[in-house]
C-alpha positions as CSV (number, residue, x, y, z in Angstrom):
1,X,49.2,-179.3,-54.4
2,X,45.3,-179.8,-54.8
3,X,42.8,-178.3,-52.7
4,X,39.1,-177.5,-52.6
5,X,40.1,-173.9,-52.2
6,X,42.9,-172.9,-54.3
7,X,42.1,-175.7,-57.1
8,X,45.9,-177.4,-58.6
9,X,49.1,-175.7,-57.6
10,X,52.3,-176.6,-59.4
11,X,55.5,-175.2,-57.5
12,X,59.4,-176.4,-57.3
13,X,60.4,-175.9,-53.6
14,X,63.7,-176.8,-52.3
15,X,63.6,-179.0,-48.7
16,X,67.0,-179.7,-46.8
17,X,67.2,-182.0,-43.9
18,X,67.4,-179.2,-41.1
19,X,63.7,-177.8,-42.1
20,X,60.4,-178.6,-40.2
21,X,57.3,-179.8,-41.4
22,X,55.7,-177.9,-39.2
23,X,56.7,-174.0,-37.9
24,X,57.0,-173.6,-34.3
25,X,53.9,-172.0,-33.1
26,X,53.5,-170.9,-29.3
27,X,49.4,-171.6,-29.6
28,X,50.2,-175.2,-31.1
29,X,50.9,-178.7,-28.9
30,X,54.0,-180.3,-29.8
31,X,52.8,-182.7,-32.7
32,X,52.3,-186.2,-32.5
33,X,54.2,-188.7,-34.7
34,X,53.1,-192.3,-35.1
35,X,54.4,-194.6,-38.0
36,X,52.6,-198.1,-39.3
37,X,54.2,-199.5,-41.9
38,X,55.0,-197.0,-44.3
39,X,52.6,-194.3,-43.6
40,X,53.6,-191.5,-41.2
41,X,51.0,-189.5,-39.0
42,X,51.5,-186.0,-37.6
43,X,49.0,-184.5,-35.6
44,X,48.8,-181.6,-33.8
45,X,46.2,-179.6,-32.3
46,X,46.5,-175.6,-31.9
47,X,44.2,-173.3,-29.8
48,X,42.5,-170.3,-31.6
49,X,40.7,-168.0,-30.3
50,X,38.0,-168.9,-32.7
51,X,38.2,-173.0,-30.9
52,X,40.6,-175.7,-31.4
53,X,42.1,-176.6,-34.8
54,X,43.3,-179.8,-35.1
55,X,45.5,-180.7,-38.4
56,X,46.0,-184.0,-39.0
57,X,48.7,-185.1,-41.8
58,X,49.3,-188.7,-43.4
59,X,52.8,-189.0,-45.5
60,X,53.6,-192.1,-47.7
61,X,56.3,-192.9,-50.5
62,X,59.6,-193.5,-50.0
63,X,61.1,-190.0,-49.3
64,X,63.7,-190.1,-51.6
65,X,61.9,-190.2,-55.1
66,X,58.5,-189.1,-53.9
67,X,56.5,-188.6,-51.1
68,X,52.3,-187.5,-51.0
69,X,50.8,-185.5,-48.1
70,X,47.3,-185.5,-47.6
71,X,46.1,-183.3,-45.2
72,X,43.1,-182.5,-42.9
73,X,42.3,-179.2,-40.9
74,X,39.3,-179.4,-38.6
75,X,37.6,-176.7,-36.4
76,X,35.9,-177.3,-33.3
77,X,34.4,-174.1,-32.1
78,X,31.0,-173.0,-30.9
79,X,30.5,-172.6,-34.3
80,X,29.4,-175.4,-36.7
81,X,30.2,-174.5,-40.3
82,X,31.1,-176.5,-43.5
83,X,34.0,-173.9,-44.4
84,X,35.7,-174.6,-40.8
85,X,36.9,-178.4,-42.7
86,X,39.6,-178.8,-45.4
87,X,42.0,-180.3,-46.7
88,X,45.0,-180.9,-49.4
89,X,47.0,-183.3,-51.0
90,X,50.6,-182.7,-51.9
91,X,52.3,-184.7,-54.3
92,X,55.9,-184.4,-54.5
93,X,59.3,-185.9,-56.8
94,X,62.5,-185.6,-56.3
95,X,64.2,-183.4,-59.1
96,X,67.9,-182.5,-58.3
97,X,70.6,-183.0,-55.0
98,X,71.6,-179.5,-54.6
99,X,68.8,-176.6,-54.3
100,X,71.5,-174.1,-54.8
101,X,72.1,-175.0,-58.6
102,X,68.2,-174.6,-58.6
103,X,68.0,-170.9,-57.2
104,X,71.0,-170.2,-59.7
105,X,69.3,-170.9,-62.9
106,X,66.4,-168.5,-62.0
């Protein structure tokens, strides 16, 4: 993962079919999907009690040897700052079928 904040993140995370990309959140609209081509769109907008946070997501690759995720978190509040905008880009592989042989080896 790279971001303007936390700089290049290397990590090996284990994804099965059954999990979210997004936790259920009460202050969060359900999100909203929209596919063209091969490029998937999430958004979904959340209120804080700072404004409304809108994160928008953009997935391509094929899903089973890679994917990227490029994401973008805006902040509309009464206040208008440059740290209120980020965003991240994910790159991902495949590496192995079975995340339990993974946690084993550790």
């Amino acid at each position: 993962m790279l971001s303007a904040a936390i700089g290049l993140n290397v990590s090996e995370a284990c994804i099965g079919p059954d999990d979210r990309i997004i936790g259920e959140d009460p202050s969060c609209a359900k999100p909203e999907v929209t596919k063209n081509g091969d490029r998937i769109v999430v958004t979904f907008i959340c209120e804080a009690k700072e404004g409304r946070v809108t994160n928008s997501l953009l997935f391509t690759g094929d899903f089973t040897t890679w994917y990227r995720a490029q994401g973008k978190i805006t902040m509309d509040g009464q206040e208008r700052r440059s740290d209120l905008h980020s965003g991240f880009t994910v790159d991902a592989t495949y590496i192995r079928p079975d995340c339990a042989d993974a946690a084993s080896t550790r």
